[in-house]
N, C-alpha and C positions, 0 to 999 in steps of 0.2 A: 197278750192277745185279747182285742173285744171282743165278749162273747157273739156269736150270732155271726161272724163273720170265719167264710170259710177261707183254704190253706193256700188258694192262688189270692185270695183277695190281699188278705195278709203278708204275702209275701213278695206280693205284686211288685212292687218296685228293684227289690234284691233280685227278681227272674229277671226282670227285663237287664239289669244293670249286669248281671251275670252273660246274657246273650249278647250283652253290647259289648262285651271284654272278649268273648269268645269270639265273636264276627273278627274283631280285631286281630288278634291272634293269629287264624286262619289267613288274612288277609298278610299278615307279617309273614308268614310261614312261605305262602304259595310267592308273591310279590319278591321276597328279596329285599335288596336293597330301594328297588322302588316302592315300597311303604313310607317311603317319605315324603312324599306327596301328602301322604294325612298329616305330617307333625304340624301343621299350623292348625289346624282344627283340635287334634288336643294342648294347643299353647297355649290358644286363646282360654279353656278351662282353667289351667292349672295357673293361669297370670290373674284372673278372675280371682282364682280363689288367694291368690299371693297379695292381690289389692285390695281387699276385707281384713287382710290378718293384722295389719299395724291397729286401726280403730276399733277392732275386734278384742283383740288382746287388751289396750288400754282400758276401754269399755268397760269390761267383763268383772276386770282384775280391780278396777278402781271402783269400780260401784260394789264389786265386791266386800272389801272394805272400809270405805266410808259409808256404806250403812249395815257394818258386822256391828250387832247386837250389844259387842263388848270387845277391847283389846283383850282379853281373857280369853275369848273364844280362836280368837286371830291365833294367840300364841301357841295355844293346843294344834288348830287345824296347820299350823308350820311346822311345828314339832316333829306332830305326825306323820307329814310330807317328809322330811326329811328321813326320818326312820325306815318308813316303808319303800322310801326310792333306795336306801343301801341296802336293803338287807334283799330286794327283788334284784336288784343288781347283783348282789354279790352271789346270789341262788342262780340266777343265769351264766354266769361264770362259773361256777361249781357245775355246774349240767353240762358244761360245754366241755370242762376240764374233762370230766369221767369220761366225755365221747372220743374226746383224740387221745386219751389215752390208751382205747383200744381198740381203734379205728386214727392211727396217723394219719393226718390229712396230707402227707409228703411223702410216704414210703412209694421208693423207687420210683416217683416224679424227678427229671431230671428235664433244668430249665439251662438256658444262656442266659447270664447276666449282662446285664450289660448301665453300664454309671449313667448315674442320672443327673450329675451334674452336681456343682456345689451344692450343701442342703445346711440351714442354718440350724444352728444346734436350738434345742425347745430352752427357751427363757422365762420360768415359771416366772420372775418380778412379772415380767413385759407380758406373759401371758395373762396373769391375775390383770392391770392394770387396762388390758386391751377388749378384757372379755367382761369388764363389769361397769366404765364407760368407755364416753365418746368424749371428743373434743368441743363441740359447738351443739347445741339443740337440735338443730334439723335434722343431726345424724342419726335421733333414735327415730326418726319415722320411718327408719328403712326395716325391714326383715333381717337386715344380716346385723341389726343390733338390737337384737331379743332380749342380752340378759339385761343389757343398760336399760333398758325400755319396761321392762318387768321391773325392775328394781325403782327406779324413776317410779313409778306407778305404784306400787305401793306403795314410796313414801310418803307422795301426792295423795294418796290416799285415806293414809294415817292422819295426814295433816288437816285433811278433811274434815275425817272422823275428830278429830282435836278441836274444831271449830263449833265443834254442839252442835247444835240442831240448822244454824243455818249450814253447817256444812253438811248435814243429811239433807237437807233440801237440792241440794247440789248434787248432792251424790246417787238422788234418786231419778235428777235429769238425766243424769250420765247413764242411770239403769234404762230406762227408757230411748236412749241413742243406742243402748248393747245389743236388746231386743228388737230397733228396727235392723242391725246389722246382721244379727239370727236370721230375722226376716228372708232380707237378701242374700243370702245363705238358700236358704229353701229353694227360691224362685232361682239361681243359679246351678241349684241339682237337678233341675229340669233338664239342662244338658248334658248332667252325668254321663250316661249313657253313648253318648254321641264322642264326650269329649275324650273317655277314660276307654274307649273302643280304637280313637284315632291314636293315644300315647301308646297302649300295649299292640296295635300293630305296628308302632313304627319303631320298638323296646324289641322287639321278635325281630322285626326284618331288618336292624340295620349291626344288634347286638348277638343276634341267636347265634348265629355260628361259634363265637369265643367259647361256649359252654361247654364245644366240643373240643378245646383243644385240651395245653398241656395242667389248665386249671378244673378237668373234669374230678378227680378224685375229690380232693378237698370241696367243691361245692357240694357234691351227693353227702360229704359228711357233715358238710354246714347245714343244707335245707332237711336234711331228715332230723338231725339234731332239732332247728329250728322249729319247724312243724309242729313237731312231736312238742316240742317248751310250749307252742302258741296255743294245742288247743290242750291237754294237758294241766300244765300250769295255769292257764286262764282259769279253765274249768275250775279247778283247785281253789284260787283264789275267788272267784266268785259266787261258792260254795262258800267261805268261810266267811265273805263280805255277807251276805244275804241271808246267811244260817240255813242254805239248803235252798230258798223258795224263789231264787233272781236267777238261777241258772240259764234255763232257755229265756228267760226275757233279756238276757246278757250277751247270748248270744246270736236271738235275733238282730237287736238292736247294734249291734257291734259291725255288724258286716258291709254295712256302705264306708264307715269309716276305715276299715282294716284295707278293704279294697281300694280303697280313694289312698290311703298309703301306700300299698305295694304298687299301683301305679305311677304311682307322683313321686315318691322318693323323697318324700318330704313330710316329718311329722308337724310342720307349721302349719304347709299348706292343707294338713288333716285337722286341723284343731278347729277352724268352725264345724264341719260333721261331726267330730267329736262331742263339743259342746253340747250339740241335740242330741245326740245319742245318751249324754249323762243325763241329759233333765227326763227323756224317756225312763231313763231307769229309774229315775225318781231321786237320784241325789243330789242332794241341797244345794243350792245354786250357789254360796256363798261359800262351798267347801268345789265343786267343782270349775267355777270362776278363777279360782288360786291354783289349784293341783294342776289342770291341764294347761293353761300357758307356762304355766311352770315344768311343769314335767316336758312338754314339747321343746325343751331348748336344754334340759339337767337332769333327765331322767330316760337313760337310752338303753332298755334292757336286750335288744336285736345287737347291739354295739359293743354290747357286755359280751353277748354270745361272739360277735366277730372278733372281740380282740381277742379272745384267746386262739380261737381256729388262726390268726393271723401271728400270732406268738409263736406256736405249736409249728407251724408251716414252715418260719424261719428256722429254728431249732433244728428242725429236717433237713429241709435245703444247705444246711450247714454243717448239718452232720454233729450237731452238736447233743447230749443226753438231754433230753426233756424230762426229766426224773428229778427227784429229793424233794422234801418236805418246804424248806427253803425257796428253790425254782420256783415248785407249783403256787405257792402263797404270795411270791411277788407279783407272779403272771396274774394270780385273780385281783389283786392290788392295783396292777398295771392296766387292765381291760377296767375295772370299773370306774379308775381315773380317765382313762381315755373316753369311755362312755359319758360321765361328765362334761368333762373340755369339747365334746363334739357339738356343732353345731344343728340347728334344725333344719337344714337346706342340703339340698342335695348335694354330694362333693364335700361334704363338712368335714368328713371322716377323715381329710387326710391331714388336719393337725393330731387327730389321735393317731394317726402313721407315724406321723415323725414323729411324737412324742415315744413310741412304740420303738423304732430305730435309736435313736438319741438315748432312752436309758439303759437301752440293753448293748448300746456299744457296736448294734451292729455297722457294719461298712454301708455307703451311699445308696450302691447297686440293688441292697435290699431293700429300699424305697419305692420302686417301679412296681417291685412284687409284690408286696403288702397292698400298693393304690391299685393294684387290678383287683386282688381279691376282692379290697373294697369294695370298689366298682360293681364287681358281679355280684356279692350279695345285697348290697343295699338296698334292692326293692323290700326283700322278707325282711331283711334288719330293722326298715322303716315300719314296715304291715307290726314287727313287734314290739318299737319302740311308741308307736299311737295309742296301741291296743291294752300295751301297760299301762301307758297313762289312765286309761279309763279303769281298768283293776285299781290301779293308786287310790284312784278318786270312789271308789268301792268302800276298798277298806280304810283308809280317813273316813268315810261316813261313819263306817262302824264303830269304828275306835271311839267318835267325839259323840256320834248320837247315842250307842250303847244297843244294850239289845233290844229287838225286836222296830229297826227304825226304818228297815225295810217293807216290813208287810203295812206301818202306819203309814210311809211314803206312797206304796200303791193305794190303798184305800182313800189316802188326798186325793192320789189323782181322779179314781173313782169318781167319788163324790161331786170334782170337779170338771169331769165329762157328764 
């Protein structure tokens, strides 16, 4: 916070953005099903923010690396990435394990099944092969091919940086097209408000009711579970990213973006907020350039939490023991993998369904039940999968800058207000 400014000036925008959700809300609540009358005004938002995210991502990630310091620094700040996205994932599945173990999300839930139809069995070749390209070029300018498009980008990138210096000449245009797309980013949140007010009342009025049916136990045991992980562990982690001093600046900063996910349902369409919310906090742009497009499409710790509550459920509904050393270590294997495989768009979750049904052998009909659960957690699942990413990109700072890179990063920016 700058000194000299007081707690409404400061938070100005989070109050507003907070009464524009609420109004929403209210309006879902009292309306019904006719709250859908607003879903074109928050479409138009959440399409906005879906149209930044392909030259966004390229942007970010590619200037990223063709002008990183060193392939040296590249291979640490991966490393790290990768470490710190398992072991938050696997911690998020551990937290969720312990809660339906003494809170079943299925006891005495009794559903009708009913088949969902042929469902192809999960083909890890055809999965790897489908999830890392495309067939033709113009296919990675879409969102729903994130990981070809991220990986395409870094190695464009690499190639860059390969080319000496005329290829940082290159790669400092590309910096310069990232930051006008930040740019449009800001000027785009000027709508916030209006836009993320019209999606959560027409999220209330057309979905609210389901909350009350035969899927009530199991969510109270997902979002209190969830909740409790979000501010909790966060806290935790940006305590340990920061060595004490990032806390509240982590968690002001955090809250357009956590919000802009539990609306939108989508950690892509969070990751320009994101992006500003990491250079706010002061971490290095060339470590959160890589961590959060990355982590927005293979780092889903809300997804880690729901595979298991979606494991656990089935196990009930079937009547089958959710116990043994064995089970429970496959189940945290199985959610973290599914977390993985998920994509960044809304509905993604249901290849980690089937993947979910397909190892465990259960029968078709459990397919239906597992995509509702989905379904109705996904907002929090997303608010957790964003919100990790910006912890990720926390502690990769710490790891590569070492101690004390926090307080030198506020004082930059100090300096440079």
């Amino acid at each position: 916070m700058v000194k000299g400014k007081g707690l409404l000036e400061s938070y100005f925008f989070p109050i507003i953005l907070i009464i524009g959700i609420g109004i929403g809300c209210i309006l879902g609540v009292i309306m019904g099903k006719d709250a859908l009358i607003f879903k074109p005004l928050g479409d138009i938002f959440i399409n906005a923010m879906f149209m930044v995210v392909v030259p966004l991502v390229f942007s970010t990630i590619c200037s990223a690396v063709a002008t990183m310091s060193s392939m040296e620094r590249l291979g640490k700040v991966m490393k790290s990435l990768v470490f710190v996205f398992l072991v938050t994932g696997a911690l998020a599945a551990i937290v969720m394990l312990i809660t339906v173990t003494f809170f079943p999300p299925a006891e005495g839930v009794n559903l009708t099944l009913k088949a969902a139809g042929d469902i192809q069995a999960f083909s890890t070749a055809d999965q790897i092969v489908k999830a890392i390209t495309v067939e033709d070029f113009p296919m990675l300018l879409s969102r729903r091919s994130m990981l070809p498009l991220i990986l395409f980008t870094i190695f464009f990138g690499f190639c860059l940086q390969s080319l000496g210096e005329r290829g940082r000449k290159m790669g400092k245009g590309i910096e310069t097209f990232a930051d006008a797309m930040l740019q449009m980013v800001k000027y785009l949140m000027y709508y916030a408000p209006i836009g993320l007010g019209a999606y959560f009342a027409t999220l209330v009025g057309d979905y609210g009711p389901q909350l009350l049916g035969a899927y009530l136990q199991s969510m109270v045991v997902y979002h209190v579970a969830t909740f409790g992980y979000f501010f909790i562990a966060f806290t935790i982690y940006a305590y340990i990213a920061t060595e004490g001093l990032g806390v509240k600046l982590f968690w002001k900063k955090i809250f357009p973006p956590a919000v802009m996910a539990l609306g939108s349902g989508s950690s892509i369409a969070t990751l320009p907020i994101n992006l500003e919310a990491a250079s706010q906090m002061g971490i290095p742009r060339d470590i959160s350039d890589i961590v959060l497009p990355i982590g927005a499409t293979a780092h889903m710790e809300g997804s880690c939490l729901s595979g298991i509550l979606k494991i656990a459920f089935l196990f009930g509904i079937f009547q089958i023991p959710f116990t043994g050393v064995g089970t429970l270590t496959i189940a945290v294997a199985v959610a973290v993998l599914s977390g993985v495989v998920l994509s960044g768009i809304p509905g993604g979750g249901l290849v980690g369904e089937m993947l979910i049904v397909s190892l465990y052998g259960f029968p078709p009909e459990a397919f239906p039940i597992i995509a509702t659960i989905g379904f109705l957690v996904d907002p929090a699942a997303t608010m957790v999968n964003a919100t990790g990413d910006t912890c990720s990109a926390l502690l990769v700072s710490r790891m590569i800058e070492g101690k004390g890179w926090f307080k030198k990063a506020q004082d930059a920016i100090t300096n440079k207000v």
